[in-house]
ChimeraX commands (.cxc) that place a marker at each C-alpha (Angstrom):
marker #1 position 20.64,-71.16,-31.98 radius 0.5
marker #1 position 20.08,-67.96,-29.82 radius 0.5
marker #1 position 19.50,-70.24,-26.51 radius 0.5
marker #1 position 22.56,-72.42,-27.46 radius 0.5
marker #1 position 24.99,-69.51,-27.66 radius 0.5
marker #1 position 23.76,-68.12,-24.53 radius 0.5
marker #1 position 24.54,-71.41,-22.75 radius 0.5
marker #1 position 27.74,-71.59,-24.31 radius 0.5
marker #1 position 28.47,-68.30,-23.10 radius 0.5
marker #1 position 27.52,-68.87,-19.71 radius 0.5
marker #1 position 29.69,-71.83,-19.53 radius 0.5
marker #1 position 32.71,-69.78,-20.74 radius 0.5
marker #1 position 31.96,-67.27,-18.83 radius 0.5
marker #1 position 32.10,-69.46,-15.38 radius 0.5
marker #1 position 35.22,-71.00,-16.76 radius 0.5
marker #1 position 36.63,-67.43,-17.20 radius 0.5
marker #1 position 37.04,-67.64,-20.71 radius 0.5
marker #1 position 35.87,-64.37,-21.17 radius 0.5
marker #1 position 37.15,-63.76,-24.90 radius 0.5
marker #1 position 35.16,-66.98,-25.85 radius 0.5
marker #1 position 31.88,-66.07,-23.75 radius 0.5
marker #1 position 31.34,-62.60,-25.22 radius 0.5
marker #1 position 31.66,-64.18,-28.76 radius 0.5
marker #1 position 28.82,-66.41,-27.53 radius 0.5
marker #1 position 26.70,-63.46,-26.45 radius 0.5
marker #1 position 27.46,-61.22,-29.24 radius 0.5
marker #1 position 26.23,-64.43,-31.58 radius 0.5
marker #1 position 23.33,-65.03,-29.69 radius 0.5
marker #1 position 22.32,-61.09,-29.68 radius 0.5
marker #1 position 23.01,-61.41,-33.39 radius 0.5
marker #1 position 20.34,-64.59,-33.39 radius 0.5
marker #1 position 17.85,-62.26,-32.20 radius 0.5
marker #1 position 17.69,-63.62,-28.72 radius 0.5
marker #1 position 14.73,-63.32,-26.45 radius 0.5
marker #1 position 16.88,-63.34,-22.80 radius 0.5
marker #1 position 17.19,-60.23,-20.69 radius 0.5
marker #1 position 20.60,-62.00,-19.07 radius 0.5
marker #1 position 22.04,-62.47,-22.62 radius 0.5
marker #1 position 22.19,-59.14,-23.01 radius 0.5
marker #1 position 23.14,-57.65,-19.94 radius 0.5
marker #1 position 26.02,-60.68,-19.84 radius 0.5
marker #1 position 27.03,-59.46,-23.45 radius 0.5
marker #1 position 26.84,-55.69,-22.49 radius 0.5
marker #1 position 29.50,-56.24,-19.16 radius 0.5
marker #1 position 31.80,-58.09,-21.86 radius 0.5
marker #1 position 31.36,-55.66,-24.56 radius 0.5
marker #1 position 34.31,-52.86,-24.41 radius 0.5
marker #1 position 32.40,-50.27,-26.98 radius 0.5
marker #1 position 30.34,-48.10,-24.97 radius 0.5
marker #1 position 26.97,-47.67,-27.95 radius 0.5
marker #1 position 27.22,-51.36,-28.39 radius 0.5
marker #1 position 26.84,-51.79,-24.79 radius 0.5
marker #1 position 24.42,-49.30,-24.29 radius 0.5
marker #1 position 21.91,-50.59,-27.11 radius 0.5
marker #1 position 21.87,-54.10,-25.49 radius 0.5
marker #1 position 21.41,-52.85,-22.03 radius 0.5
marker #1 position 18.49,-51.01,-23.45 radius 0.5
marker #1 position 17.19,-54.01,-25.03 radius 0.5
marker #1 position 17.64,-56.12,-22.42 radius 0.5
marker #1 position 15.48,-53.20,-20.03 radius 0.5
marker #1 position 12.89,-53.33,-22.83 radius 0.5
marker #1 position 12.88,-57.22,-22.46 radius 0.5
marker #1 position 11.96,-57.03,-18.35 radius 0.5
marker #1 position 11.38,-53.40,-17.81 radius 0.5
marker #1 position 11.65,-54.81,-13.74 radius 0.5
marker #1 position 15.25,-55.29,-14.13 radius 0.5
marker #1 position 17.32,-53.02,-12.05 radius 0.5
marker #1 position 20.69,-54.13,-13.44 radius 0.5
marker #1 position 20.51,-52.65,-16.71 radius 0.5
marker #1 position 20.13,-49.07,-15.80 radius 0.5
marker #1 position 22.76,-49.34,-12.68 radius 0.5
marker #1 position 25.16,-50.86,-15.85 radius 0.5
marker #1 position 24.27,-47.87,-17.73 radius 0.5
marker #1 position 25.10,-45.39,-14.99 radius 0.5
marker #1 position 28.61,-46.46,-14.58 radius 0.5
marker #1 position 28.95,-46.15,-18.15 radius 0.5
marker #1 position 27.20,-42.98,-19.03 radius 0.5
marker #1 position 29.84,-39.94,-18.86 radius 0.5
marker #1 position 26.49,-37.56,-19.43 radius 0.5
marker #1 position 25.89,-35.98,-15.50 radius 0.5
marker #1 position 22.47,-36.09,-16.13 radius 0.5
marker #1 position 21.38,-39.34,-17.40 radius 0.5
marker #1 position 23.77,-40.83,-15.03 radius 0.5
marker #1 position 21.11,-39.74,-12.54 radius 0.5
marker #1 position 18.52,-40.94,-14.47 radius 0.5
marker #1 position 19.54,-44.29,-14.64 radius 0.5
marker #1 position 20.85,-44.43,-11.16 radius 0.5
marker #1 position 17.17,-43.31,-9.99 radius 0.5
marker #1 position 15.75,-45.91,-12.15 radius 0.5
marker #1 position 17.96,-48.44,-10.76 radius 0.5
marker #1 position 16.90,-47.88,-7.01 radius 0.5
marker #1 position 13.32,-47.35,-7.72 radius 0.5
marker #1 position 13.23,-51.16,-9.38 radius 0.5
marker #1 position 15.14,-52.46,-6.13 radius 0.5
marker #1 position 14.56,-50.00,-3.31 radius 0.5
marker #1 position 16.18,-52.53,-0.99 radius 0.5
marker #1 position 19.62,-52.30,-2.92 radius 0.5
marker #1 position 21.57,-49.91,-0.95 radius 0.5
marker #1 position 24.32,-49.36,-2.87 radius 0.5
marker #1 position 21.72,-47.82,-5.76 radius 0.5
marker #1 position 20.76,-45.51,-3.20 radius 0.5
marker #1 position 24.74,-44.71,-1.94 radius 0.5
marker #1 position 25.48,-44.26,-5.95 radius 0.5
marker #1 position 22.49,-41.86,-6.54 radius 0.5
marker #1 position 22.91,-40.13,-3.26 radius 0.5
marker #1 position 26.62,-39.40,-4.64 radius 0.5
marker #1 position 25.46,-38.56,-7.98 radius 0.5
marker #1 position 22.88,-35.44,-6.46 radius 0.5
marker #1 position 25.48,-34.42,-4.38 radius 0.5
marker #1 position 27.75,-33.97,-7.90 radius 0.5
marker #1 position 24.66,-31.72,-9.17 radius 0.5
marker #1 position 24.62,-29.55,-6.02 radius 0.5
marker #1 position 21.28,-31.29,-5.44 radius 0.5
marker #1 position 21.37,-31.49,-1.48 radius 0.5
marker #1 position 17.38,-31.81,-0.74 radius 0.5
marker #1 position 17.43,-35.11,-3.14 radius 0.5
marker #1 position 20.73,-36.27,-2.00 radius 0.5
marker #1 position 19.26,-36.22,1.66 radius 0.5
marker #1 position 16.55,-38.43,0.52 radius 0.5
marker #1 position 18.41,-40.95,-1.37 radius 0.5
marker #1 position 20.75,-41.37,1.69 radius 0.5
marker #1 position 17.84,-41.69,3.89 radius 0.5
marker #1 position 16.44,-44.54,1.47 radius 0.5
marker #1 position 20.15,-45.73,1.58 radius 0.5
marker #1 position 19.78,-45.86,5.77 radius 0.5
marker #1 position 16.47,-48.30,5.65 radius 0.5
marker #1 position 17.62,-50.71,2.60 radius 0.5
marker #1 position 21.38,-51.26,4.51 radius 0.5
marker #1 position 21.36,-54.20,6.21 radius 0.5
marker #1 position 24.43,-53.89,7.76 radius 0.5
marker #1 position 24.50,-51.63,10.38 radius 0.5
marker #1 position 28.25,-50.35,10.39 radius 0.5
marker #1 position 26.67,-49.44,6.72 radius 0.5
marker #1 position 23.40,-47.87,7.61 radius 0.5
marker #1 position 25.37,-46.36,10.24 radius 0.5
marker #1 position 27.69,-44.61,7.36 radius 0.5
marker #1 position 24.98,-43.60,5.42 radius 0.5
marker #1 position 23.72,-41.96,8.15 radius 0.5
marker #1 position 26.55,-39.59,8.90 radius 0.5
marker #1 position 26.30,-38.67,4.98 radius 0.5
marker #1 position 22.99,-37.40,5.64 radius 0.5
marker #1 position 23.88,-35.71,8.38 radius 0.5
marker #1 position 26.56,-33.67,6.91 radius 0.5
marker #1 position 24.36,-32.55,4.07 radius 0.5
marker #1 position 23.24,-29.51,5.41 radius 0.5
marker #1 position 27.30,-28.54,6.29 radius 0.5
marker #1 position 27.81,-29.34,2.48 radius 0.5
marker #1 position 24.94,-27.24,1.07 radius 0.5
marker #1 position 26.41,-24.34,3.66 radius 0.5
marker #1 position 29.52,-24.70,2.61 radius 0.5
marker #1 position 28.76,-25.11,-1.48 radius 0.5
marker #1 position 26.64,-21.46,-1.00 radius 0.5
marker #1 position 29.58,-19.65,0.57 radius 0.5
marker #1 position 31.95,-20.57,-1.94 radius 0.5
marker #1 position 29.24,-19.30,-4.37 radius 0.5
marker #1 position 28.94,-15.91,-2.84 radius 0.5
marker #1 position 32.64,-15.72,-3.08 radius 0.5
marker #1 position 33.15,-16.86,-6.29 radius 0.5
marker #1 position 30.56,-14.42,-7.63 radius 0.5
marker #1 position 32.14,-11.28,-5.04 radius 0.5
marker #1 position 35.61,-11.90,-6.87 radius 0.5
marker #1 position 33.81,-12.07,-10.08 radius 0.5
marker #1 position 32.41,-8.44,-9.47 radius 0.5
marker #1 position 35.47,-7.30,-8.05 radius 0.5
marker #1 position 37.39,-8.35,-10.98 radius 0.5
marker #1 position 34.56,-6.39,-12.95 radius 0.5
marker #1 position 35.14,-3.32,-10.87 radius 0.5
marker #1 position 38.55,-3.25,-11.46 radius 0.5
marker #1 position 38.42,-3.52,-15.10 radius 0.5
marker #1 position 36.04,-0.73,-15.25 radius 0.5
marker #1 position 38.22,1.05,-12.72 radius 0.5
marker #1 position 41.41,0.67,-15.34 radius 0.5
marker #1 position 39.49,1.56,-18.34 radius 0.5
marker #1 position 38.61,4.94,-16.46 radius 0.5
marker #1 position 41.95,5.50,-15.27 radius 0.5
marker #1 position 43.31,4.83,-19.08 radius 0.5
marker #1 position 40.34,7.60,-20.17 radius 0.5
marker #1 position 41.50,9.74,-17.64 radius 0.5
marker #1 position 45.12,9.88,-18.51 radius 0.5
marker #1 position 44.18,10.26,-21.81 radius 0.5
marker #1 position 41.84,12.87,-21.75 radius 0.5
marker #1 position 44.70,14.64,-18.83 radius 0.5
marker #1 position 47.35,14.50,-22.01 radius 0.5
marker #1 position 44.82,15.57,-24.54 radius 0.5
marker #1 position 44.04,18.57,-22.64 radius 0.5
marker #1 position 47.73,19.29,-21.78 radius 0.5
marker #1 position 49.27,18.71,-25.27 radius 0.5
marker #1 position 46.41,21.20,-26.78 radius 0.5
marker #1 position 47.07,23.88,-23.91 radius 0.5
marker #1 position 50.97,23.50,-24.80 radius 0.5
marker #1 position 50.79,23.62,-28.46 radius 0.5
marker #1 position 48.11,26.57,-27.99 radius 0.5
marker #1 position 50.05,28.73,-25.70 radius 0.5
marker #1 position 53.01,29.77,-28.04 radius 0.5
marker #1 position 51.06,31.42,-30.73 radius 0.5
marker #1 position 50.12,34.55,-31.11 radius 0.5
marker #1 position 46.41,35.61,-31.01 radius 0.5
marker #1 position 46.09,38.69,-32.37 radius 0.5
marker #1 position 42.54,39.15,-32.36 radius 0.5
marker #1 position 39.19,36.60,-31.12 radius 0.5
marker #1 position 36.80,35.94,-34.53 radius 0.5
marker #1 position 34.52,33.62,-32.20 radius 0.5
marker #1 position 31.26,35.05,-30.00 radius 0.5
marker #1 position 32.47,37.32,-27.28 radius 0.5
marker #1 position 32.85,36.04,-24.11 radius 0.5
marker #1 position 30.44,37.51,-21.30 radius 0.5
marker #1 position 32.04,36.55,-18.59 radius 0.5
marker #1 position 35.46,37.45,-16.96 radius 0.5
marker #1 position 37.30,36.23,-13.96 radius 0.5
marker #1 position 40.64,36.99,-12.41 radius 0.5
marker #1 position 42.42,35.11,-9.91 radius 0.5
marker #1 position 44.22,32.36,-8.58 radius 0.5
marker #1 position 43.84,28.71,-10.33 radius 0.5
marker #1 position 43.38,26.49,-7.63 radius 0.5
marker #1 position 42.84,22.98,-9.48 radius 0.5
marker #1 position 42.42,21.25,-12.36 radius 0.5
marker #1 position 39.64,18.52,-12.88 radius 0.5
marker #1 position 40.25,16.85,-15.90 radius 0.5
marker #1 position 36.91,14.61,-17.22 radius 0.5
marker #1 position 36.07,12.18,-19.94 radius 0.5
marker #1 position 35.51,13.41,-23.49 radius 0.5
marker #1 position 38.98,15.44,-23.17 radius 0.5
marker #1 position 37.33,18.20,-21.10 radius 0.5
marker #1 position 38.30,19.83,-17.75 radius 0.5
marker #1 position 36.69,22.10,-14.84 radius 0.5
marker #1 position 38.91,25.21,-13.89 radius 0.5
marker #1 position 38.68,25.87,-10.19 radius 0.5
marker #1 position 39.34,29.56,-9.76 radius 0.5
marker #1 position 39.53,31.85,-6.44 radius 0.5
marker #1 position 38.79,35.65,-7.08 radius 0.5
marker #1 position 39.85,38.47,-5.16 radius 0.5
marker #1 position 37.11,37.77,-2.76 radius 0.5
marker #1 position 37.85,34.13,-2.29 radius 0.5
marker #1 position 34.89,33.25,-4.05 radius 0.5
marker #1 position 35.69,29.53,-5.71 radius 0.5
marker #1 position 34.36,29.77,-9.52 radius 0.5
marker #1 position 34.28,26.45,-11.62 radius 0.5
marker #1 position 34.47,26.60,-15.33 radius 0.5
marker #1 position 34.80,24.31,-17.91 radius 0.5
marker #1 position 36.82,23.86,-21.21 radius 0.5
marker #1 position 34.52,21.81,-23.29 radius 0.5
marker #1 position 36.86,21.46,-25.77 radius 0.5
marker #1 position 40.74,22.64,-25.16 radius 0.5
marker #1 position 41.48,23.08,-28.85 radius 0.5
marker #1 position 38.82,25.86,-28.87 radius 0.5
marker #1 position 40.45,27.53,-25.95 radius 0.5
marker #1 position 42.62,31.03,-26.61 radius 0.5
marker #1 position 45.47,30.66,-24.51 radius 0.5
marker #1 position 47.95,34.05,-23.85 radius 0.5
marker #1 position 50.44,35.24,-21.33 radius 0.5
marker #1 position 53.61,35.01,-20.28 radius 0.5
marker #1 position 56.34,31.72,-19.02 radius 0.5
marker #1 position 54.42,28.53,-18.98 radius 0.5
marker #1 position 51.06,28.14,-20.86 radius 0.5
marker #1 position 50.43,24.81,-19.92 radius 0.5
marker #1 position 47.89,23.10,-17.77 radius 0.5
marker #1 position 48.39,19.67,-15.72 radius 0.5
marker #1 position 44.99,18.01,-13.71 radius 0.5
marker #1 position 44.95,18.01,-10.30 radius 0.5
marker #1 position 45.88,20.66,-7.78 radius 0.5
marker #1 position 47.84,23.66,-9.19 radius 0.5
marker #1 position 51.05,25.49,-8.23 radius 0.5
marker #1 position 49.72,29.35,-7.34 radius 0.5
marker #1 position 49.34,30.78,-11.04 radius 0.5
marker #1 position 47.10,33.92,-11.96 radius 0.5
marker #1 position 45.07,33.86,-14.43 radius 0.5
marker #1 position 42.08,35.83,-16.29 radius 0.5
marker #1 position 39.31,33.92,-18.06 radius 0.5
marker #1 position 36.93,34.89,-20.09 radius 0.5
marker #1 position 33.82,32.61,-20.61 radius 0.5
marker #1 position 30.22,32.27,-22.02 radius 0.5
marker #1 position 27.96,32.40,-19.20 radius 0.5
marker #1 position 26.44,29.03,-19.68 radius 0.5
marker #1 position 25.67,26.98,-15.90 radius 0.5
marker #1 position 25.89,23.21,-15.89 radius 0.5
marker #1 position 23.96,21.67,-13.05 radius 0.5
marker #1 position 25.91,18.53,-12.95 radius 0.5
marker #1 position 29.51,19.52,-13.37 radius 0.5
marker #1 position 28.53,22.65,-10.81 radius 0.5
marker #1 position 30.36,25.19,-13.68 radius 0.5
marker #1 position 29.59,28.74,-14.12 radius 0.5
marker #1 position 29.98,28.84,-17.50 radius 0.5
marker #1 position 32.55,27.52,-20.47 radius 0.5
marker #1 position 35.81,28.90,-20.92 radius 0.5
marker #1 position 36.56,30.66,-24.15 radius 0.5
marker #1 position 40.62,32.32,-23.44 radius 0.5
marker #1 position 42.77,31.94,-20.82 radius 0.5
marker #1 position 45.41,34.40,-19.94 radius 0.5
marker #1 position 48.68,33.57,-17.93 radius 0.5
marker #1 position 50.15,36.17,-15.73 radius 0.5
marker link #1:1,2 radius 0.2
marker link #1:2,3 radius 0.2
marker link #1:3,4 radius 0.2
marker link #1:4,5 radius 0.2
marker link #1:5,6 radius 0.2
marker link #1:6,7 radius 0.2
marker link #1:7,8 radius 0.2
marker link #1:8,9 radius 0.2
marker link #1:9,10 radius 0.2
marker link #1:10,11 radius 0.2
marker link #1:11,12 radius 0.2
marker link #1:12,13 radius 0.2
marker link #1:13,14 radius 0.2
marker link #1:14,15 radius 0.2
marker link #1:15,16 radius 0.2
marker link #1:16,17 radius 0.2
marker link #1:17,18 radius 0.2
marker link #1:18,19 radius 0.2
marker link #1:19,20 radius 0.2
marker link #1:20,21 radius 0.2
marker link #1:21,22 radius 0.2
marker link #1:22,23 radius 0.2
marker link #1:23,24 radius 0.2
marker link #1:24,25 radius 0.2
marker link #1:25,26 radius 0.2
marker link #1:26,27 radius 0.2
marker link #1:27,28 radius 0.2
marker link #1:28,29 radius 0.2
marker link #1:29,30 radius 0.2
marker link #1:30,31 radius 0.2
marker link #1:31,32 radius 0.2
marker link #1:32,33 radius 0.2
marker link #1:33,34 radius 0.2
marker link #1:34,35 radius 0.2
marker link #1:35,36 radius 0.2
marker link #1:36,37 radius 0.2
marker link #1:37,38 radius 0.2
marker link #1:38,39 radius 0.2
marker link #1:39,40 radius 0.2
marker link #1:40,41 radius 0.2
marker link #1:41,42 radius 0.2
marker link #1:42,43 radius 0.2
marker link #1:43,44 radius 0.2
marker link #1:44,45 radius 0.2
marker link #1:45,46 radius 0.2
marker link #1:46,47 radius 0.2
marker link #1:47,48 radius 0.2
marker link #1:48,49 radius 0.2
marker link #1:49,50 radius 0.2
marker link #1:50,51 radius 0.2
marker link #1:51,52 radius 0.2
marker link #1:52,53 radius 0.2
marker link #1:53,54 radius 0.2
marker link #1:54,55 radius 0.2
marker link #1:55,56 radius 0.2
marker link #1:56,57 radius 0.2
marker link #1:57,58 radius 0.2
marker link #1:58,59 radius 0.2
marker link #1:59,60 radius 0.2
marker link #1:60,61 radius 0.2
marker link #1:61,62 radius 0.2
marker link #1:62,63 radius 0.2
marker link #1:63,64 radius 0.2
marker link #1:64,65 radius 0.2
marker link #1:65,66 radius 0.2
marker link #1:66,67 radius 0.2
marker link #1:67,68 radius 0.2
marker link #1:68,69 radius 0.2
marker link #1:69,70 radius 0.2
marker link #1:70,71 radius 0.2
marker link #1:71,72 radius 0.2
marker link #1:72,73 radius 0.2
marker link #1:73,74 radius 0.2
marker link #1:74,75 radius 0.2
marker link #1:75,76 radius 0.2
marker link #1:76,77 radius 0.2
marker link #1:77,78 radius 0.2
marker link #1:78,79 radius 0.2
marker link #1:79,80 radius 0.2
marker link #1:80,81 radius 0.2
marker link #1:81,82 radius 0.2
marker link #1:82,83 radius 0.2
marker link #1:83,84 radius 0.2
marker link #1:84,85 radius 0.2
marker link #1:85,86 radius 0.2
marker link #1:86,87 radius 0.2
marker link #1:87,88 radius 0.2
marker link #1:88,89 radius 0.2
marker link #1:89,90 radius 0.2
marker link #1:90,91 radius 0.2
marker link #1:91,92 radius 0.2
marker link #1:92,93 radius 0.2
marker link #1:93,94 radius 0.2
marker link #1:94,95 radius 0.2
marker link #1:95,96 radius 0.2
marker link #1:96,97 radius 0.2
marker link #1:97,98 radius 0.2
marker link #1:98,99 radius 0.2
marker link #1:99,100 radius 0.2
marker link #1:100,101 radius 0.2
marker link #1:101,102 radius 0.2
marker link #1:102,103 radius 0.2
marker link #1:103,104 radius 0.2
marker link #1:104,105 radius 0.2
marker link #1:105,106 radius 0.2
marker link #1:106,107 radius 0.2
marker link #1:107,108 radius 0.2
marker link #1:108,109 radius 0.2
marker link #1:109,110 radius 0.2
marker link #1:110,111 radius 0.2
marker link #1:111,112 radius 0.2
marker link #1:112,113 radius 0.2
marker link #1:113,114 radius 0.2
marker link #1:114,115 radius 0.2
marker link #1:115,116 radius 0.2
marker link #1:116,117 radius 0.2
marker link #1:117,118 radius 0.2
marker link #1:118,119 radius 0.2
marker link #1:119,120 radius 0.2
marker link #1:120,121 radius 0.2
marker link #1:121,122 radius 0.2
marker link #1:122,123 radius 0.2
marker link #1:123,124 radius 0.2
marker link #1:124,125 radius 0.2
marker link #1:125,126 radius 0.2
marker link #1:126,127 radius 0.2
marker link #1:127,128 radius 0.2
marker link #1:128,129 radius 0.2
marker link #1:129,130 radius 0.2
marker link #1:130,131 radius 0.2
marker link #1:131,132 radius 0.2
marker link #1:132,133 radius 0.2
marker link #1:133,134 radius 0.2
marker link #1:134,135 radius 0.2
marker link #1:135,136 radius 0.2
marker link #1:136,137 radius 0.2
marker link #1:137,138 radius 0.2
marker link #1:138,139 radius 0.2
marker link #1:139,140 radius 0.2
marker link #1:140,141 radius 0.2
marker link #1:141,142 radius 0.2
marker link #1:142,143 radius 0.2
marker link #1:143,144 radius 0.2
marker link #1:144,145 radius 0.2
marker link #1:145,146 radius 0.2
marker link #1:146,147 radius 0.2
marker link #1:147,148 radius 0.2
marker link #1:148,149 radius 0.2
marker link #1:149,150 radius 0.2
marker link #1:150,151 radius 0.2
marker link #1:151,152 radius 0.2
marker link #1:152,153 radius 0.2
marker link #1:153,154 radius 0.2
marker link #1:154,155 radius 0.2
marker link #1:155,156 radius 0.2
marker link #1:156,157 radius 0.2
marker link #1:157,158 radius 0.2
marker link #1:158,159 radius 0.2
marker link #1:159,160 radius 0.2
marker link #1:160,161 radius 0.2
marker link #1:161,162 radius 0.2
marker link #1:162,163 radius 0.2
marker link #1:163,164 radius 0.2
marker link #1:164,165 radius 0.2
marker link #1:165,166 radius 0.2
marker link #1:166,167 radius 0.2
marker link #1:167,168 radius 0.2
marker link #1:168,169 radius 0.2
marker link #1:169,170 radius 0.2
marker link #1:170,171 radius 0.2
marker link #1:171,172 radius 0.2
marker link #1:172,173 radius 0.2
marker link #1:173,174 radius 0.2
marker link #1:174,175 radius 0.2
marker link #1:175,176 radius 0.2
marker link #1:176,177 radius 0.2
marker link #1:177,178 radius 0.2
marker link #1:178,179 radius 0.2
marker link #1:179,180 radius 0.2
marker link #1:180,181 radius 0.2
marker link #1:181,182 radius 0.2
marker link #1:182,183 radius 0.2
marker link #1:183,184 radius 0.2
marker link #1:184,185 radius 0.2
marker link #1:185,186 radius 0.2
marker link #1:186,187 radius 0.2
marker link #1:187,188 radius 0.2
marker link #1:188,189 radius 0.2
marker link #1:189,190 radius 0.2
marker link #1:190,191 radius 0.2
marker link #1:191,192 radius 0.2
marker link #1:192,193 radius 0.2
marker link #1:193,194 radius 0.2
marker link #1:194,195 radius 0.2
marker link #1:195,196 radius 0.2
marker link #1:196,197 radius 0.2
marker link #1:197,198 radius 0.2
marker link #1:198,199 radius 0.2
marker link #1:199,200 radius 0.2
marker link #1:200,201 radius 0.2
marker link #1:201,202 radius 0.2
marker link #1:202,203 radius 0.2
marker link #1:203,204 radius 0.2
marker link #1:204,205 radius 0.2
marker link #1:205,206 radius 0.2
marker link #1:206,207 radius 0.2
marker link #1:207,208 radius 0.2
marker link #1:208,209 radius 0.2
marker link #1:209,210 radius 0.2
marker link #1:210,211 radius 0.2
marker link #1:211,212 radius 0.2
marker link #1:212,213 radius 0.2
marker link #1:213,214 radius 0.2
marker link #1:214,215 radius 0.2
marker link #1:215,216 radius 0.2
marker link #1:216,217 radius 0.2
marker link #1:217,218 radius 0.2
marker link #1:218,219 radius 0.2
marker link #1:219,220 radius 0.2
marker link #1:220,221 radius 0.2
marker link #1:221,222 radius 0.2
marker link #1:222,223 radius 0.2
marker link #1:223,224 radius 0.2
marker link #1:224,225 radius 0.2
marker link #1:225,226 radius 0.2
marker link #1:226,227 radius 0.2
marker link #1:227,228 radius 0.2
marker link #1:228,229 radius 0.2
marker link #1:229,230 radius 0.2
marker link #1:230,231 radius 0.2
marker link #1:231,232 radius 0.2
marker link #1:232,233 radius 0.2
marker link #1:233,234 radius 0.2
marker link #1:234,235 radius 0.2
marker link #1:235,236 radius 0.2
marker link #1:236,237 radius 0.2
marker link #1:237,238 radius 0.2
marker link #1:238,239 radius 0.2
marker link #1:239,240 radius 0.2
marker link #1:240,241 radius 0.2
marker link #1:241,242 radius 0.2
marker link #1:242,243 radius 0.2
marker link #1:243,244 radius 0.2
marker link #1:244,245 radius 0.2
marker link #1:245,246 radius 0.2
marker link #1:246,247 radius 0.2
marker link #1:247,248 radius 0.2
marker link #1:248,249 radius 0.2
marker link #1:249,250 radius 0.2
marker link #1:250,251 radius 0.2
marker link #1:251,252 radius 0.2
marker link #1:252,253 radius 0.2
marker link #1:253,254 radius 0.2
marker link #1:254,255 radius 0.2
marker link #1:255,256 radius 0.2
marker link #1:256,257 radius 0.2
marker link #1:257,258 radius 0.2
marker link #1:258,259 radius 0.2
marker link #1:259,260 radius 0.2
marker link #1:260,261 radius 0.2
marker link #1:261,262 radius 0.2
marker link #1:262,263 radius 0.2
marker link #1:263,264 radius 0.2
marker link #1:264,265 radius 0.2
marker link #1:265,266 radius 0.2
marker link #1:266,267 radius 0.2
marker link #1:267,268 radius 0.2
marker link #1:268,269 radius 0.2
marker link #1:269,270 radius 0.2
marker link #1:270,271 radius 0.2
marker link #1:271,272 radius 0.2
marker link #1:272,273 radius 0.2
marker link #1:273,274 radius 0.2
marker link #1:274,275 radius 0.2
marker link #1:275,276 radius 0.2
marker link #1:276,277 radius 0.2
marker link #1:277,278 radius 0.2
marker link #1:278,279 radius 0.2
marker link #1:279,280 radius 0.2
marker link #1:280,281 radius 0.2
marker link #1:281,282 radius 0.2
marker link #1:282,283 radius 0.2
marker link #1:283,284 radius 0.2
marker link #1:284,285 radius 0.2
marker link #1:285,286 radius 0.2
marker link #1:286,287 radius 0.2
marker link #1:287,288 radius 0.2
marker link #1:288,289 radius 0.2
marker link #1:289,290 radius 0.2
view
């Protein structure tokens, strides 16, 4: 029965009565037939993809020689890397098909694969037996190395935006932290400044300066480094480590702004406490506006 449908099918198929010849494959498959051809004939006819697939696989299993079958499943196969399996396995069973070797020369290039791809197209060059053909091939191979140039410089640039995008981000997150930690720090000198302090219950400051505030350096975690120049131009750096803990006094404006500073005299007292890093004398405990 198996043998009859597959000559049926064969017949209809030459007759291009292709409706009638896959019914005559799929019955013979369904016999349990013994023919490589039956299956591979059925697969080309069959439009569901796993149907397809299983008999090509069968029909490989059948005549594992058979390059066919796996070039079939290749122009089927959506999955990028078992389309290069089976387009490997199809040239290795027929090394003198040149197309196989165009297809999986194509197919490394797809996976960035250049050293391979080179190979295949130089497999490609001695199966062609047309020489406008091997001719063609050979200009592939040639331009491999341009393409692998090319496909690492648009690598380094895709992966320099990348970190400049990164850097930017990081930039804008600082720049947010900044402006609010700026605002903290003015809002709290502000609201400060107006009241009355009448007398200081905290630890007594050590420290005193008097002079002219030259800048402002406002940091992250709301705090800010006082830049202050003395009567003998010496430049001394404090820092409020917390403005809300600040005594602010004096007269007009009580407010501070980062950055650098109108002239404005001021006297600050401070705990004598040095901070490598920040290059501060000490932190501030009352500031006085004159």
């Amino acid at each position: 029965m198996a043998e009859a449908e597959e000559g049926l099918g064969l017949l209809a198929l030459r007759e291009h009565r292709t409706a009638e010849a896959r019914k005559n494959f799929a019955d013979a498959v369904e016999a349990g037939s013994t023919s490589a051809r039956c299956y591979i004939e059925y697969a080309k006819l069959e439009p569901d993809d796993a149907k397809a697939e299983q008999a090509l696989l069968k029909a490989a299993g059948i005549n594992p020689k058979l390059d066919e079958p796996f070039a079939l499943l290749a122009k089927r196969d959506t999955d990028p890397r078992k389309r290069l399996m089976h387009w490997k396995a199809a040239a290795e069973r027929a090394p003198r098909n040149a197309s196989h070797w165009r297809a999986l020369a194509e197919t490394y290039l797809a996976d960035h694969n250049y050293g391979e791809a080179a190979k295949a197209w130089r497999s490609g060059e001695q199966a062609a037996t047309d020489p406008a053909e091997r001719e063609r091939m050979r200009q592939s191979r040639m331009l491999i190395e341009q393409q692998r140039l090319d496909y690492e410089e648009a690598e380094k640039r895709r992966d320099a935006e990348e970190k400049a995008r990164e850097i930017e981000k990081l930039k804008t997150q600082a720049r947010a932290e900044l402006h609010k930690a700026e605002a903290k720090f003015s809002d709290a000198a502000a609201a400060s400044g107006d009241k009355p302090v009448p007398w200081w219950e905290g630890p007594k400051a050590e420290g005193k300066v008097t002079g002219m505030l030259k800048q402002v350096d406002c940091l992250p975690k709301q705090q800010a480094r006082l830049s202050i120049e003395d009567a003998a131009h010496k430049v001394v750096k404090l820092l409020v480590a917390d403005p809300s803990k600040v005594v602010y006094s004096g007269n007009g404006e009580v407010s501070l702004g980062c950055g650098v500073q109108r002239p404005r005299k001021i006297t600050v007292e401070y705990f004598p406490k040095a901070n490598a890093r920040l290059a501060t004398a000490g932190e501030v405990a009352t500031i006085e506006f004159q």
